[in-house]
LUMPA-631833 format. One record per residue (C-alpha): residue in one letter; y negated, z negated, x negated; residue number from 1; chain. Coordinates in nm, 3 decimals. Layout:
BEGIN
res = A, py = Y, pz = Z, px = X, n = NUM, chain = A
...
END
This chain:
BEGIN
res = X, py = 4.692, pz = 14.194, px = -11.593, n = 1, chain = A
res = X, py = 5.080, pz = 14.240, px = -11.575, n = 2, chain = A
res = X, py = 5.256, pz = 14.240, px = -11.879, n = 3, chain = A
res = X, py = 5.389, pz = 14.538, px = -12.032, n = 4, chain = A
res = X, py = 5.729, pz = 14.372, px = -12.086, n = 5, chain = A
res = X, py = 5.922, pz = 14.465, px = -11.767, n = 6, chain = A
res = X, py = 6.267, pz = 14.350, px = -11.932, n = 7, chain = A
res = X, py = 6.203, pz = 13.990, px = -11.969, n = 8, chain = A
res = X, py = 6.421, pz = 13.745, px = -11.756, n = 9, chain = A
res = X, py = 6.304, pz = 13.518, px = -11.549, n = 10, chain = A
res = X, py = 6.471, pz = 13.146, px = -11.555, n = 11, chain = A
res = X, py = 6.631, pz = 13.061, px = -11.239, n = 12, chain = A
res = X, py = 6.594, pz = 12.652, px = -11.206, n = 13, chain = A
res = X, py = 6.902, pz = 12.484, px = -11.158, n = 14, chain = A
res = X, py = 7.006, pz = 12.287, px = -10.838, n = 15, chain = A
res = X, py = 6.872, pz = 11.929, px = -10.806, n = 16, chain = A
res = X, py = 7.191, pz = 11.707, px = -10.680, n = 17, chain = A
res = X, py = 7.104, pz = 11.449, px = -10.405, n = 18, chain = A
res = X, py = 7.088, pz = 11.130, px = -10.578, n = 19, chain = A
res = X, py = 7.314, pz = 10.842, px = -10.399, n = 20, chain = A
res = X, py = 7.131, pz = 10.583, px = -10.215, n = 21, chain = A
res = X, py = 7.192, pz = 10.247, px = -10.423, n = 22, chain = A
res = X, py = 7.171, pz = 9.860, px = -10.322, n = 23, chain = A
res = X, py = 6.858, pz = 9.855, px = -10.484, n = 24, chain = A
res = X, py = 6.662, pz = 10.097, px = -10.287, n = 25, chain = A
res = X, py = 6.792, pz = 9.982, px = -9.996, n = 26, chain = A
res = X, py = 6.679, pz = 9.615, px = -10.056, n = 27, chain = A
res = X, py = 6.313, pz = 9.788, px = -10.164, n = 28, chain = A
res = X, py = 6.334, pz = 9.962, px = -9.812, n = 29, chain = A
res = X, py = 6.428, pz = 9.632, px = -9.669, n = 30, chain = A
res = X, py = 6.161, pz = 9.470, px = -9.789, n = 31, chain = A
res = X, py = 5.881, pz = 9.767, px = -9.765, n = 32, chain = A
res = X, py = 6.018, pz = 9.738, px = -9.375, n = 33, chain = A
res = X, py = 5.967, pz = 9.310, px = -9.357, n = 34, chain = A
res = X, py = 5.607, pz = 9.391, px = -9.476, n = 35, chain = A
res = X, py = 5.550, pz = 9.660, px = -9.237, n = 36, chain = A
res = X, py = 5.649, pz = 9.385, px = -8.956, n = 37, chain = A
res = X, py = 5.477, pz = 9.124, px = -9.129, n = 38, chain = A
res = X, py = 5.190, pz = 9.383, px = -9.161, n = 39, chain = A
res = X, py = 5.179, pz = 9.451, px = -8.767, n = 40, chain = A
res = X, py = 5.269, pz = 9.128, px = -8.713, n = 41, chain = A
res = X, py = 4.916, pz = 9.012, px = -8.847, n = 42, chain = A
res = X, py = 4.758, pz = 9.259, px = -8.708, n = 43, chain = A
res = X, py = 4.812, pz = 9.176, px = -8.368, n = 44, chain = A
res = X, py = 4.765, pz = 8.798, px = -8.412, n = 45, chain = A
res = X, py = 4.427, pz = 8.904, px = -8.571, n = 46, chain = A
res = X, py = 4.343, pz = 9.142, px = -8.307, n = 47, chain = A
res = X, py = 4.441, pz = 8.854, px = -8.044, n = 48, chain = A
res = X, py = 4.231, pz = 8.608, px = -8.222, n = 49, chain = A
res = X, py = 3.941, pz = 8.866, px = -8.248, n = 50, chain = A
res = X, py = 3.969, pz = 8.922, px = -7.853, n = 51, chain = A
res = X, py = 3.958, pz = 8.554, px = -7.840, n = 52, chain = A
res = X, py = 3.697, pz = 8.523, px = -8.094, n = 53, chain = A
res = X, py = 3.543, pz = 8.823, px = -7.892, n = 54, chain = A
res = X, py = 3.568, pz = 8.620, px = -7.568, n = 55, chain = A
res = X, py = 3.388, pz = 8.311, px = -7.742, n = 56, chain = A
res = X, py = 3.140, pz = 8.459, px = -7.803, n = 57, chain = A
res = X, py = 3.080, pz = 8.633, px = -7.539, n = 58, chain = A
res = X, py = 3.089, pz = 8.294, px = -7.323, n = 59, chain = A
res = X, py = 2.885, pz = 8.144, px = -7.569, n = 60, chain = A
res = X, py = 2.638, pz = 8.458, px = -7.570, n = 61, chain = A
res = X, py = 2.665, pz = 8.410, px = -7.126, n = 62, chain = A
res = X, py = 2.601, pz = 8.023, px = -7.170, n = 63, chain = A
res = X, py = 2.300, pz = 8.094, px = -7.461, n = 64, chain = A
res = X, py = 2.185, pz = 8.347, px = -7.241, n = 65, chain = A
res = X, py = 2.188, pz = 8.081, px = -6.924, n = 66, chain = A
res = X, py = 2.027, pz = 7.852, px = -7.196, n = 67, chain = A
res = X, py = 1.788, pz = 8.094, px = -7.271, n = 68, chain = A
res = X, py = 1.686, pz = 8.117, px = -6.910, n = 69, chain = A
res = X, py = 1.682, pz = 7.793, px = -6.805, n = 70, chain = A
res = X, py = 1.449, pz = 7.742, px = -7.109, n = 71, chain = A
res = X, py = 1.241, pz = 8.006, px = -6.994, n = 72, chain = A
res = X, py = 1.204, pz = 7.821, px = -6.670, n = 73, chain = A
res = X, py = 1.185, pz = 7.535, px = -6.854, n = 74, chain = A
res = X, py = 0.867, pz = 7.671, px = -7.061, n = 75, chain = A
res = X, py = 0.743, pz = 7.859, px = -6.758, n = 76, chain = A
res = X, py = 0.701, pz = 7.493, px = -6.571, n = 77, chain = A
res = X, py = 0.622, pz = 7.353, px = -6.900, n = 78, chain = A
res = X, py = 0.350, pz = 7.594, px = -6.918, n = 79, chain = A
res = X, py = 0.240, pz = 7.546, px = -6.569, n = 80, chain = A
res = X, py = 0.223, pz = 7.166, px = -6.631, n = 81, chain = A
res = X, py = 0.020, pz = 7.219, px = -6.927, n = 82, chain = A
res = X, py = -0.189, pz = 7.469, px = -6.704, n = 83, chain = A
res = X, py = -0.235, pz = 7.181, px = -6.470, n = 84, chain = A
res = X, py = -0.315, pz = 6.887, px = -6.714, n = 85, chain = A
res = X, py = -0.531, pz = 7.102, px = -6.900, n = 86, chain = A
res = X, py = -0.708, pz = 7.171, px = -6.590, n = 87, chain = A
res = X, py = -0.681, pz = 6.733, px = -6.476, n = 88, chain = A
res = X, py = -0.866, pz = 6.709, px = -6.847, n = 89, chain = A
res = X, py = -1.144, pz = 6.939, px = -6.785, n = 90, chain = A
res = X, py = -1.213, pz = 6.818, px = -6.455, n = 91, chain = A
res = X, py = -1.105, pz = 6.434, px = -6.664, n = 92, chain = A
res = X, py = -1.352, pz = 6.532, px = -6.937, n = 93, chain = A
res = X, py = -1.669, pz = 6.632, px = -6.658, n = 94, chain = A
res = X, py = -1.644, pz = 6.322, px = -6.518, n = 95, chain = A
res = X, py = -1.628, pz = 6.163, px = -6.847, n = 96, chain = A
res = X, py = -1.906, pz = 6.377, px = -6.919, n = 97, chain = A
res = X, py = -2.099, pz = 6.259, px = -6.569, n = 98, chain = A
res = X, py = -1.989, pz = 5.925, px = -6.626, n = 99, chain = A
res = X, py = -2.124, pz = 5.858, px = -6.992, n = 100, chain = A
res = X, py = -2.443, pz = 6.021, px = -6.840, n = 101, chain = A
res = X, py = -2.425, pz = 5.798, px = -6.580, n = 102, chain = A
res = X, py = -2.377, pz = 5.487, px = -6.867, n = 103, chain = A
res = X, py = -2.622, pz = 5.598, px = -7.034, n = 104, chain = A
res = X, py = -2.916, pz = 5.576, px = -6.772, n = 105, chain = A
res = X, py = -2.740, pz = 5.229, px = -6.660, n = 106, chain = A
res = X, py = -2.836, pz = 5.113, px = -6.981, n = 107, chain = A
res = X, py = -3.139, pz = 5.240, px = -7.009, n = 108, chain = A
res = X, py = -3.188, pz = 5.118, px = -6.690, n = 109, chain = A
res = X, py = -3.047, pz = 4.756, px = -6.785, n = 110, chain = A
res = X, py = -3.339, pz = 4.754, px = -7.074, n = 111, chain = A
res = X, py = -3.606, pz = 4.890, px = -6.870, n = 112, chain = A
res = X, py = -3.514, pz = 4.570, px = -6.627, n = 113, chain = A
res = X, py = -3.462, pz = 4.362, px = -6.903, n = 114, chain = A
res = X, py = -3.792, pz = 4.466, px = -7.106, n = 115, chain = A
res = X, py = -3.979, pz = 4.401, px = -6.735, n = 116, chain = A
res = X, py = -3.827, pz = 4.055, px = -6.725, n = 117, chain = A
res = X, py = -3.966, pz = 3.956, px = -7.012, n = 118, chain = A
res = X, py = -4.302, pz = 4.081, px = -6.983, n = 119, chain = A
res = X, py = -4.285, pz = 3.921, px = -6.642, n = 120, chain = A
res = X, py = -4.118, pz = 3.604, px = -6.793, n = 121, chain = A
res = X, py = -4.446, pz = 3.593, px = -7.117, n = 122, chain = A
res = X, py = -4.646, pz = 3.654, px = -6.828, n = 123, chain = A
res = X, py = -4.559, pz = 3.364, px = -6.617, n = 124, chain = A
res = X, py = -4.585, pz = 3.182, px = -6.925, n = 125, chain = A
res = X, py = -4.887, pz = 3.275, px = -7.046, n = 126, chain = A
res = X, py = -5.048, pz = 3.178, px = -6.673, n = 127, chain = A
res = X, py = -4.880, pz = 2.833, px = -6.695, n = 128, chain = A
res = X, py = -5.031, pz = 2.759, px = -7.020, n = 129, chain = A
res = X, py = -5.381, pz = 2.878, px = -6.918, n = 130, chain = A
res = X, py = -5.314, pz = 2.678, px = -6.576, n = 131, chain = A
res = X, py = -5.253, pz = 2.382, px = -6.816, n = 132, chain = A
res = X, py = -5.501, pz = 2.453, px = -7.006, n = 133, chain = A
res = X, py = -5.783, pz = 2.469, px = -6.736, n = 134, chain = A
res = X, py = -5.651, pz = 2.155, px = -6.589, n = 135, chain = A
res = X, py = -5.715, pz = 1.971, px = -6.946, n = 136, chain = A
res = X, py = -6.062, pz = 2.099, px = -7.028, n = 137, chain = A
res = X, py = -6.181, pz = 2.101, px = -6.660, n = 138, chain = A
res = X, py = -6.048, pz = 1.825, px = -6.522, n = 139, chain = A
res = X, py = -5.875, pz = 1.628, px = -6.687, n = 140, chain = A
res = X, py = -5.512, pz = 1.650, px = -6.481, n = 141, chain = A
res = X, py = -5.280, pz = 1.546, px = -6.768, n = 142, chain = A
res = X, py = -4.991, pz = 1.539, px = -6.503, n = 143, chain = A
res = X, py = -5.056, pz = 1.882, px = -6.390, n = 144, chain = A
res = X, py = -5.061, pz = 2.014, px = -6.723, n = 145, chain = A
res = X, py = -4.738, pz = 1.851, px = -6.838, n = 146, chain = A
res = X, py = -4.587, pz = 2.044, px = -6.509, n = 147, chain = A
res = X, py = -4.732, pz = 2.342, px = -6.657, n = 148, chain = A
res = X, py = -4.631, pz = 2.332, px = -6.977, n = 149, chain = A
res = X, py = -4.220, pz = 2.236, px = -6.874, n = 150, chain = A
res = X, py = -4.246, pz = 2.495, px = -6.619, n = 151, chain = A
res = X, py = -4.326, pz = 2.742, px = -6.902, n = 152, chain = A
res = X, py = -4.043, pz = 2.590, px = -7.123, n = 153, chain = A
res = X, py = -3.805, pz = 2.613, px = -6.876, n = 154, chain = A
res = X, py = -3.864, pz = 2.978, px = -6.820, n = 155, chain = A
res = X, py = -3.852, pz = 3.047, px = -7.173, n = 156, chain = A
res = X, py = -3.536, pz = 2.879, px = -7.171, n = 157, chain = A
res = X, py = -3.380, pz = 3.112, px = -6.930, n = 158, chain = A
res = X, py = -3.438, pz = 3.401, px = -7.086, n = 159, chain = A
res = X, py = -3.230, pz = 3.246, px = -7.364, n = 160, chain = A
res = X, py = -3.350, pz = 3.461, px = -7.716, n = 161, chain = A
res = X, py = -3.416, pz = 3.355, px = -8.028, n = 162, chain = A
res = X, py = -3.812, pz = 3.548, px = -8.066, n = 163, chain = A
res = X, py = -3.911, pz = 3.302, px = -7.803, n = 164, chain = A
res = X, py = -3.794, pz = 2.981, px = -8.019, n = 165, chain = A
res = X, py = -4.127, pz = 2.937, px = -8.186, n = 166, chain = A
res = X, py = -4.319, pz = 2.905, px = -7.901, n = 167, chain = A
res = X, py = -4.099, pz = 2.683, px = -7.777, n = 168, chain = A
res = X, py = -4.154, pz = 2.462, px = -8.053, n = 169, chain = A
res = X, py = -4.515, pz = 2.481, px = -7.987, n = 170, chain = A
res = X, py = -4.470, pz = 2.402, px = -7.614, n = 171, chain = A
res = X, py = -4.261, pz = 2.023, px = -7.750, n = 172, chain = A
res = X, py = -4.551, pz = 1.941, px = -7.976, n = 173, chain = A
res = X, py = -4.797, pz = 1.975, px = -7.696, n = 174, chain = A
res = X, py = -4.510, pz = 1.828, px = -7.400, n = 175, chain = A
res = X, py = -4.487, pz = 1.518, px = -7.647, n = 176, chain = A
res = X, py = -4.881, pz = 1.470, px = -7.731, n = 177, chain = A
res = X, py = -4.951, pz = 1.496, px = -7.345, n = 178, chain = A
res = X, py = -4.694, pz = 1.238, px = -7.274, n = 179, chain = A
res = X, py = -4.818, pz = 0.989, px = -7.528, n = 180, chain = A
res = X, py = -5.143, pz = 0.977, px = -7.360, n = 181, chain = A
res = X, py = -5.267, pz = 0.660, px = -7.168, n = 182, chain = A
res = X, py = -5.178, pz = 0.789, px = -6.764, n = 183, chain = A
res = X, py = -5.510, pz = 0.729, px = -6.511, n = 184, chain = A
res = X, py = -5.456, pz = 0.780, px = -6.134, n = 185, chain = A
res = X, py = -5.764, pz = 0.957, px = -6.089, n = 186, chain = A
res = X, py = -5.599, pz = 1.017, px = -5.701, n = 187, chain = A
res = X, py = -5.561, pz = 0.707, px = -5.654, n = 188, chain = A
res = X, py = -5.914, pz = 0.581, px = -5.801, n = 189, chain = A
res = X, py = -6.020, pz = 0.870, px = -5.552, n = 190, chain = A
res = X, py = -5.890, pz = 0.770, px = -5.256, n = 191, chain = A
res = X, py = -6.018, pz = 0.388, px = -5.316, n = 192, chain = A
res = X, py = -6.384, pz = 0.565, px = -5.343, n = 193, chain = A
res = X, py = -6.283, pz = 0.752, px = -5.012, n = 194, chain = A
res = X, py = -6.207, pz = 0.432, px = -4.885, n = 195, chain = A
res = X, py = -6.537, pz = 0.265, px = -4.938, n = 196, chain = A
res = X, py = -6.714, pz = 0.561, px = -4.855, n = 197, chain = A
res = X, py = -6.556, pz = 0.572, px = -4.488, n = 198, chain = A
res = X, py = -6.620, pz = 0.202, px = -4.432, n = 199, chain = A
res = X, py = -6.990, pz = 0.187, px = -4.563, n = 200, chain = A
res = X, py = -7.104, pz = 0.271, px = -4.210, n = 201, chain = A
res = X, py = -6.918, pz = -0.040, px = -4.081, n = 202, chain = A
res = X, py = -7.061, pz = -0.273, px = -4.342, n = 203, chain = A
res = X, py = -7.316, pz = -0.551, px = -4.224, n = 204, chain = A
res = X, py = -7.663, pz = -0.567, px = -4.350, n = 205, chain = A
res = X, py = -7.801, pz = -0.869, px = -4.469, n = 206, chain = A
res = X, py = -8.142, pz = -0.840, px = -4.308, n = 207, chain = A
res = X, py = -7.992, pz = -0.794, px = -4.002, n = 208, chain = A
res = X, py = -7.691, pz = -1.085, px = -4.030, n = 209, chain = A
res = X, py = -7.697, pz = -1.333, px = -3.720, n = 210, chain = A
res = X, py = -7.614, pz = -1.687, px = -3.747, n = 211, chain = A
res = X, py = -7.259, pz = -1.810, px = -3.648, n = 212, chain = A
res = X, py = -7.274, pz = -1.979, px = -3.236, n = 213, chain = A
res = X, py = -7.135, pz = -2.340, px = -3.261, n = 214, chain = A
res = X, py = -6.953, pz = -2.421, px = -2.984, n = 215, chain = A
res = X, py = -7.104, pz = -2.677, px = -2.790, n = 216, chain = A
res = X, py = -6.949, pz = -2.992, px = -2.687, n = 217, chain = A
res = X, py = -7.098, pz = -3.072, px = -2.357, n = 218, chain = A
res = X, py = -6.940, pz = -2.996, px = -1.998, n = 219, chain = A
res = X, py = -6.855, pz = -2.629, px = -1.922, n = 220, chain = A
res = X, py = -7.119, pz = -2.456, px = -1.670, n = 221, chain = A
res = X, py = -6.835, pz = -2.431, px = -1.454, n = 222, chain = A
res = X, py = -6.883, pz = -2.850, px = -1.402, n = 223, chain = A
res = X, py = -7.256, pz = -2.883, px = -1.409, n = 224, chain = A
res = X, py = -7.479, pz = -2.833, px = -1.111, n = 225, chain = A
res = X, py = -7.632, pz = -2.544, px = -1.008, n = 226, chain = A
res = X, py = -7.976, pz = -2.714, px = -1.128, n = 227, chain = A
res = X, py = -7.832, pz = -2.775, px = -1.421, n = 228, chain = A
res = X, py = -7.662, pz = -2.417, px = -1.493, n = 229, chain = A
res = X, py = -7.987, pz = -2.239, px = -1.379, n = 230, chain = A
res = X, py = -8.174, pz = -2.467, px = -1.630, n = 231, chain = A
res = X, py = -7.902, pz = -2.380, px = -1.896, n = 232, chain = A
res = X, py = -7.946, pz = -1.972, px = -1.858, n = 233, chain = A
res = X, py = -8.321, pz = -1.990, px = -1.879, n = 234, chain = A
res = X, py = -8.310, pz = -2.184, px = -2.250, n = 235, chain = A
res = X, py = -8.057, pz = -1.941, px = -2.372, n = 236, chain = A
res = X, py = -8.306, pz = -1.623, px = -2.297, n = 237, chain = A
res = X, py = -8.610, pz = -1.821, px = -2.416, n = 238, chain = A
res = X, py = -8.419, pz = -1.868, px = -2.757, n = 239, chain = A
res = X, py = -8.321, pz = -1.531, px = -2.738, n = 240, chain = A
res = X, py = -8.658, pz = -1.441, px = -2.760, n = 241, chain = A
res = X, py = -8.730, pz = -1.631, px = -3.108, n = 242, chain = A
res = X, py = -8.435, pz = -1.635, px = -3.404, n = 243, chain = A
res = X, py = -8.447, pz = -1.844, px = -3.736, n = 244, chain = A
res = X, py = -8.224, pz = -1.783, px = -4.025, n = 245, chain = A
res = X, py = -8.168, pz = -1.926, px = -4.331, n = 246, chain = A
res = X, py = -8.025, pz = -1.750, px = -4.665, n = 247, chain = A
res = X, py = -7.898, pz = -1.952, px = -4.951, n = 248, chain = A
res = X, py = -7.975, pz = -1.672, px = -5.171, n = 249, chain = A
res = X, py = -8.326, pz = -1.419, px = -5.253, n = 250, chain = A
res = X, py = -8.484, pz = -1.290, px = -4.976, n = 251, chain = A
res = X, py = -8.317, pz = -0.891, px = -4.912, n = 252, chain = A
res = X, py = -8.548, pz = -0.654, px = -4.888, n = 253, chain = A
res = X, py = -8.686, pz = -0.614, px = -4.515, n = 254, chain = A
res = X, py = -8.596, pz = -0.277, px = -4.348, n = 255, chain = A
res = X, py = -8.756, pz = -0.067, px = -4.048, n = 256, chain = A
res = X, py = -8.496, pz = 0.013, px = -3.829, n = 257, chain = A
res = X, py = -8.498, pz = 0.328, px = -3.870, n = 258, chain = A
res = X, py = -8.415, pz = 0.291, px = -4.281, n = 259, chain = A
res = X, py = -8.022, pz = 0.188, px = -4.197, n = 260, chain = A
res = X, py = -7.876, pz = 0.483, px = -4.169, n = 261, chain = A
res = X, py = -8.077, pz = 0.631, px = -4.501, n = 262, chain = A
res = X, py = -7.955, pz = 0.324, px = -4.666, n = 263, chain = A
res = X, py = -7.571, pz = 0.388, px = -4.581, n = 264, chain = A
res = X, py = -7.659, pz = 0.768, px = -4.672, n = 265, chain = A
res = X, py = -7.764, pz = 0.674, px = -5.018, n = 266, chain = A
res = X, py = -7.454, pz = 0.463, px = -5.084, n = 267, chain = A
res = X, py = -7.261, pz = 0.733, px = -4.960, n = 268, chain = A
res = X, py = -7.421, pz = 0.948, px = -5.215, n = 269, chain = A
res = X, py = -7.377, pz = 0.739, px = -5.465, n = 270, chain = A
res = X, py = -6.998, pz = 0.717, px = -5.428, n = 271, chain = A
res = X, py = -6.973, pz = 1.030, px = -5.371, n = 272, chain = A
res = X, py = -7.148, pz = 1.104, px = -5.720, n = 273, chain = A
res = X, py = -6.890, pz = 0.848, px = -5.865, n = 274, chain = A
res = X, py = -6.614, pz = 1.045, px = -5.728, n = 275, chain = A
res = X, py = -6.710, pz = 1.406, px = -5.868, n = 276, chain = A
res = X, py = -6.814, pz = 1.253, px = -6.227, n = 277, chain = A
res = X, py = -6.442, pz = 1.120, px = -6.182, n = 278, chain = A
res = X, py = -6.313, pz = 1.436, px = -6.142, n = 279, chain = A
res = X, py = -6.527, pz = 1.611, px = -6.429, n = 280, chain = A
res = X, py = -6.471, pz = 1.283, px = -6.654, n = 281, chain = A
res = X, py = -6.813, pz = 1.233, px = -6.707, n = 282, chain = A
res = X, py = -6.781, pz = 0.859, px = -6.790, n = 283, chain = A
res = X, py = -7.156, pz = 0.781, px = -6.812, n = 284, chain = A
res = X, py = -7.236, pz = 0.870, px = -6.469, n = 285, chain = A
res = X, py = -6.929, pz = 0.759, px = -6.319, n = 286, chain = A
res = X, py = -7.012, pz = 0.417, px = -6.457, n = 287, chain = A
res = X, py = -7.366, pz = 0.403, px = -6.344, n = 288, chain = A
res = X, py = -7.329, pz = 0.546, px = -6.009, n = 289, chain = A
res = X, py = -7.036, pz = 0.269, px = -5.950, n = 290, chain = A
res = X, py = -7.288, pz = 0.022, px = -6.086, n = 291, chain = A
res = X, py = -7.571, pz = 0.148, px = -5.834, n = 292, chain = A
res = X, py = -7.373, pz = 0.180, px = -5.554, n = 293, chain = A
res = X, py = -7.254, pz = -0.189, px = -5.658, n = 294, chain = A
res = X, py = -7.597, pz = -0.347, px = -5.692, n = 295, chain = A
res = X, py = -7.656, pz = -0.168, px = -5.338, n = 296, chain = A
res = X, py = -7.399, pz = -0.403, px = -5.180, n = 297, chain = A
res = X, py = -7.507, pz = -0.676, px = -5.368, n = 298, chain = A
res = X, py = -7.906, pz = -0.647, px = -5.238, n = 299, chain = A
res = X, py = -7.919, pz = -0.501, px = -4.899, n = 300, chain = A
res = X, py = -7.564, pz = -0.611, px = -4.733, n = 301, chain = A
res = X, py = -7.419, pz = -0.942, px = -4.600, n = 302, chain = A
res = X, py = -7.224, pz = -1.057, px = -4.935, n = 303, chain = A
res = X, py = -7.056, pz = -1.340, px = -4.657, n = 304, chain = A
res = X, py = -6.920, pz = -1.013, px = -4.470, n = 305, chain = A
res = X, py = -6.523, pz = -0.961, px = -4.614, n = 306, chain = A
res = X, py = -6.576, pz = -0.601, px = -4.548, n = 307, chain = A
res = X, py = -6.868, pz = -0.600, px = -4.795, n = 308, chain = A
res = X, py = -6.649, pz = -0.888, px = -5.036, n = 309, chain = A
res = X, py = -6.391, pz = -0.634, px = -5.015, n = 310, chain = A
res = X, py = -6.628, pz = -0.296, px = -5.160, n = 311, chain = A
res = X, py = -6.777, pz = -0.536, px = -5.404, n = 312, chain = A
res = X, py = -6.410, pz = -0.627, px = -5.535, n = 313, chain = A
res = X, py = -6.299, pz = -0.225, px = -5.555, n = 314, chain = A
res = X, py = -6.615, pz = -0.142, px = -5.722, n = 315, chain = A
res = X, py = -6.576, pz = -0.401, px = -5.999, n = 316, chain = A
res = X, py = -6.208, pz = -0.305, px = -6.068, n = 317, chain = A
res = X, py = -6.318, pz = 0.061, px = -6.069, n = 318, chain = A
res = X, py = -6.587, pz = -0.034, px = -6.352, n = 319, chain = A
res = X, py = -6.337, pz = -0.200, px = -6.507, n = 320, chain = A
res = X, py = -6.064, pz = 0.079, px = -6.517, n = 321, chain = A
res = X, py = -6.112, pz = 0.328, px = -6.848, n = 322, chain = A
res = X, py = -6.087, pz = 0.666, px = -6.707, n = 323, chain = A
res = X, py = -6.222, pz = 0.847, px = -7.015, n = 324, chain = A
res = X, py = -5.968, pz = 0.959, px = -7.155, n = 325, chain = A
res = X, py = -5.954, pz = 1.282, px = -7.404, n = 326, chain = A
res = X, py = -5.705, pz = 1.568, px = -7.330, n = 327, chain = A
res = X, py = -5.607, pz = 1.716, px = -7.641, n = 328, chain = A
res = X, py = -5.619, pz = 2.129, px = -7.734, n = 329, chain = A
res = X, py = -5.322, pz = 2.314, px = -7.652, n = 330, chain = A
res = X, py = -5.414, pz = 2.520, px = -7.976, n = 331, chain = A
res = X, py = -5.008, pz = 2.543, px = -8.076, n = 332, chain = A
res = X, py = -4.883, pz = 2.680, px = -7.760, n = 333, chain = A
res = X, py = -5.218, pz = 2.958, px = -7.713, n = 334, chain = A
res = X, py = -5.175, pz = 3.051, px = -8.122, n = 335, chain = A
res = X, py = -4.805, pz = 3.106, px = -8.065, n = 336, chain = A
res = X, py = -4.819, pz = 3.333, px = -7.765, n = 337, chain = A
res = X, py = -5.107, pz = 3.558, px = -7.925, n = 338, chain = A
res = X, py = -4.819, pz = 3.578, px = -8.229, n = 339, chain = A
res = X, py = -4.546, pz = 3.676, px = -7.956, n = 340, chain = A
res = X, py = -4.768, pz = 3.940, px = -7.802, n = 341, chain = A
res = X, py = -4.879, pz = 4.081, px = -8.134, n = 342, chain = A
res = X, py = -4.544, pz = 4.106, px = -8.287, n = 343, chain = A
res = X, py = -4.437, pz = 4.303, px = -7.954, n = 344, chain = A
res = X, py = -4.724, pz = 4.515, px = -7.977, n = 345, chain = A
res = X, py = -4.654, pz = 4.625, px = -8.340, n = 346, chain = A
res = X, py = -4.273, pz = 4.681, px = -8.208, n = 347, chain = A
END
């Protein structure tokens, strides 16, 4: 709304003078002008150090990025290395698998050989102690029977284990009684039987024993006349025809000619009857059929004969020669076995 007052002045502002430029404003402009260099100044050394920074970085940002890739190539071989060792371990860890398979029927292989050994090792044993034993009880071969019983030991010993050591000690005992025994050659005793047994048939007889010829000291019938030669030959066969003999001991027993050869038969026997009561150490017969077979020589055979001296020597050394001797048990060795084999059959 205008005022009503039309009459009122108006002030008319008075004329600003120009002030004078001083010293002091013109050092302030001096100044203000020294920072506005100093100003740009810094601005373009910090925009030259930012390019630089700028370039720095991006070098750094070209060589991390050339890092970067050759560590991507890096991890992409890496990777394909692992690739290829992890497939080397599977096919490693099949064959592991294959092998430990393999192992494992190896070993059970090695104890199924190893359990067979030993059965077949107690089972040579257990025939050498029943060889050993037969040879005691049946006849009598103490020699054998130590064989036996060392063979047995030294298969045990092979075998080398400590469930075996009892019967091992078992197998000494009875090694060390057999060896203290009194030793007999019943082969030897044998073939001295054989020996008088092949020779009876050689023997002379005393009922048929012929005097010893003395040599006569007269001319050969090379220097005596025919006469005298002819003479000669005809008392030879007429004393042919008669014989006297004299014995200096009983009269033997007269024998048909025919009751030789059942005589030599019987002795035979009766040797031979020595010799298999040797062998089965029946000491009662052996003795008497010795003693028969002796008397034999003694009554129907030439006791001047060294063939019949010599079977009448034997047969008194044989009487005198104790063959009866008693093989002990082997009672230790047989109890330990039977042990052995139980304790494996409870196992």
């Amino acid at each position: 709304m205008m005022p009503e007052n039309d009459n009122v002045s108006i002030p008319v502002p008075k004329p600003v003078p120009t002030p004078v430029p001083s010293t002091r404003q013109n050092l302030a402009l001096l100044v203000a002008v020294l920072a506005l260099l100093l100003a740009g100044w810094q601005w373009f050394e910090t925009r030259q150090r930012l390019a630089e920074s700028e370039q720095q970085v991006t070098r750094r940002l070209a060589e991390a990025a050339a890092a970067s890739q050759e560590e991507r190539g890096a991890q992409k071989l890496l990777r394909e290395q692992i690739d290829a060792l992890q497939g080397k371990l599977g096919a490693f860890e099949g064959k592991l698998d294959e092998y430990e398979g393999q192992s494992a029927a190896l070993q059970s292989l090695y104890e199924n050989v190893s359990r067979s050994r030993e059965e077949a090792a107690l089972l040579e044993v257990e025939q050498a102690i029943t060889l050993a034993g037969q040879q005691l009880q049946l006849a009598g071969n103490v020699p054998v029977a130590i064989l036996a019983l060392q063979t047995a030991d030294a298969r045990l010993a092979r075998l080398d284990h400590s469930r075996f050591l009892p019967l091992r000690k078992a197998l000494a005992k009875d090694l060390e009684r057999l060896n203290a025994l009194p030793f007999v050659d019943v082969p030897g005793i044998s073939l001295r039987l054989e020996q008088i047994i092949v020779s009876v048939d050689k023997l002379l007889l005393g009922s048929y024993g012929r005097p010893s010829e003395k040599a006569e000291n007269g001319k050969t019938d090379a220097v005596l006349p025919w006469w005298q030669r002819t003479g000669s030959e005809i008392w030879q066969e007429l004393k042919g025809l008669i014989r006297i003999q004299r014995f200096d001991r009983d009269e033997p027993p007269l024998l048909a000619p025919g009751q030789a050869f059942f005589l030599r038969e019987n002795l035979k026997l009766r040797l031979l009857n020595a010799r298999l009561a040797l062998f089965s150490h029946d000491q009662a017969t052996y003795r008497s059929e010795l003693k028969a077979a002796s008397d034999v020589l003694g009554s129907y055979f030439d006791t001047r004969d060294k063939g019949v001296q010599g079977a009448q020597a034997t047969l008194k050394q044989l009487l005198a020669t104790e063959t009866n001797v008693v093989a002990p048990s082997l009672g230790e060795s047989q109890a330990a076995l039977r042990t052995l084999h139980n304790g494996k059959e409870k196992k």
